[in-house]
C-alpha positions as CSV (number, residue, x, y, z in Angstrom):
1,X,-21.0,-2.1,-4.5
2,X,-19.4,-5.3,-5.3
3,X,-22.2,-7.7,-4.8
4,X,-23.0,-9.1,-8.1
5,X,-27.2,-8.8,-8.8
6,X,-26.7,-12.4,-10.5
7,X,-25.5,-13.5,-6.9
8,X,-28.3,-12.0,-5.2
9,X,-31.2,-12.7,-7.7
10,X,-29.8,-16.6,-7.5
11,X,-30.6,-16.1,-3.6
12,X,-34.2,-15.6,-4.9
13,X,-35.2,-13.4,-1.4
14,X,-36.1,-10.2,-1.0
15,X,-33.2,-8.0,0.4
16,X,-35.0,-7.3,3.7
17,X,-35.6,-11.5,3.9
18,X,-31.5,-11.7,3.2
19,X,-31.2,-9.4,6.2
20,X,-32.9,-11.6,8.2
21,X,-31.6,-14.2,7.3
22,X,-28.2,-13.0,8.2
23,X,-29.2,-11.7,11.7
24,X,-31.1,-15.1,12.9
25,X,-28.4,-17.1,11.2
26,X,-31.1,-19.1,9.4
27,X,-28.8,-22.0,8.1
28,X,-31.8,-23.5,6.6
29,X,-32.2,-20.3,4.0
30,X,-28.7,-19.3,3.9
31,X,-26.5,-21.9,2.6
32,X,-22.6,-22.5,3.7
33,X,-22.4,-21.4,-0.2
34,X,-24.5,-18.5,-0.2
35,X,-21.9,-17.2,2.7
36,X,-19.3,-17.5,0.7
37,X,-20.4,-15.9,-2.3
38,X,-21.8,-12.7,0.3
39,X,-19.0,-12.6,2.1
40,X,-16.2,-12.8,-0.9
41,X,-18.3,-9.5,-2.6
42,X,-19.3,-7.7,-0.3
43,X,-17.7,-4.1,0.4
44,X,-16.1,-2.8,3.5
45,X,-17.6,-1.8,6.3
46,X,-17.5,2.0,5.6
47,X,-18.4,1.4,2.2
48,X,-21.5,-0.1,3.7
49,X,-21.8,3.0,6.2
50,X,-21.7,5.3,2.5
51,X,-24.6,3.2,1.6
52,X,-26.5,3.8,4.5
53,X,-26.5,7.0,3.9
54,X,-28.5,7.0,0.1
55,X,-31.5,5.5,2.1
56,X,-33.4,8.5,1.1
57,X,-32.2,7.8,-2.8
58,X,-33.1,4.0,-2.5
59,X,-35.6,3.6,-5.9
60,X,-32.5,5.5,-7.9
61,X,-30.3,2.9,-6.7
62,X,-28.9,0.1,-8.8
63,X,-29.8,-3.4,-6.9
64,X,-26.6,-4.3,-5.5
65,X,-26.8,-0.7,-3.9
66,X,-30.0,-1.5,-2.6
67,X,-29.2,-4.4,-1.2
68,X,-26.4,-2.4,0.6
69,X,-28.9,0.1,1.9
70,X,-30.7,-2.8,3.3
71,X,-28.2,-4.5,5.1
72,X,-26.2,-1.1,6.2
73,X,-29.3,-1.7,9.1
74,X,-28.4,-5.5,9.8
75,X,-26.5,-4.8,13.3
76,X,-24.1,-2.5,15.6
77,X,-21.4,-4.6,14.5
78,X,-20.0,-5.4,10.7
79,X,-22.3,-7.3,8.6
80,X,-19.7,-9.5,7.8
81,X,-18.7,-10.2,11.0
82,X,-22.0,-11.6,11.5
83,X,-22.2,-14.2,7.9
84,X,-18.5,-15.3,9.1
85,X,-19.1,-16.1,12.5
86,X,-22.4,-17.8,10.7
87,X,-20.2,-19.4,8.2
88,X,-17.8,-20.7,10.6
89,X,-20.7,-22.2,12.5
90,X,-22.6,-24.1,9.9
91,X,-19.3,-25.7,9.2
92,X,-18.7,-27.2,12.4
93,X,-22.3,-28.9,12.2
């Protein structure tokens, strides 16, 4: 998993609150800057769908894993699909 822990730690949110904050497109939590940074590390698609599958290993898991377990559930459609299309929306406000 490429998502540094500093990068997620500076997020200072619980994984599952990330999640969220990614689904609801909370621009108020989730910074045009914080996109970027999610978006620019984070894996594939099907690396995410690898993840998904160490849910059952989760507390052996380094944190950047974890955080990949966690948002391997975010939606039926790519995870980065849905920060870009968020991305691409806070910069048009």
């Amino acid at each position: 998993m490429y998502v540094p822990a500093i990068l997620l730690g500076s997020i200072k949110a619980s994984y599952s609150e990330i999640k969220r904050r990614i689904i609801e497109m909370d621009d108020e939590n989730l910074t045009v800057a914080m996109l970027e940074q999610l978006i620019k590390y984070m894996p594939e698609q099907e690396q995410i769908s690898q993840l998904a599958a160490l849910k059952d290993e989760y507390d052996m898991l380094a944190e950047p894993e974890q955080f990949g377990v966690v948002v391997s559930t975010c939606s039926n459609g790519s995870v980065i699909d849905d920060m870009e299309y968020n991305l691409a929306r806070q910069r048009q406000n």
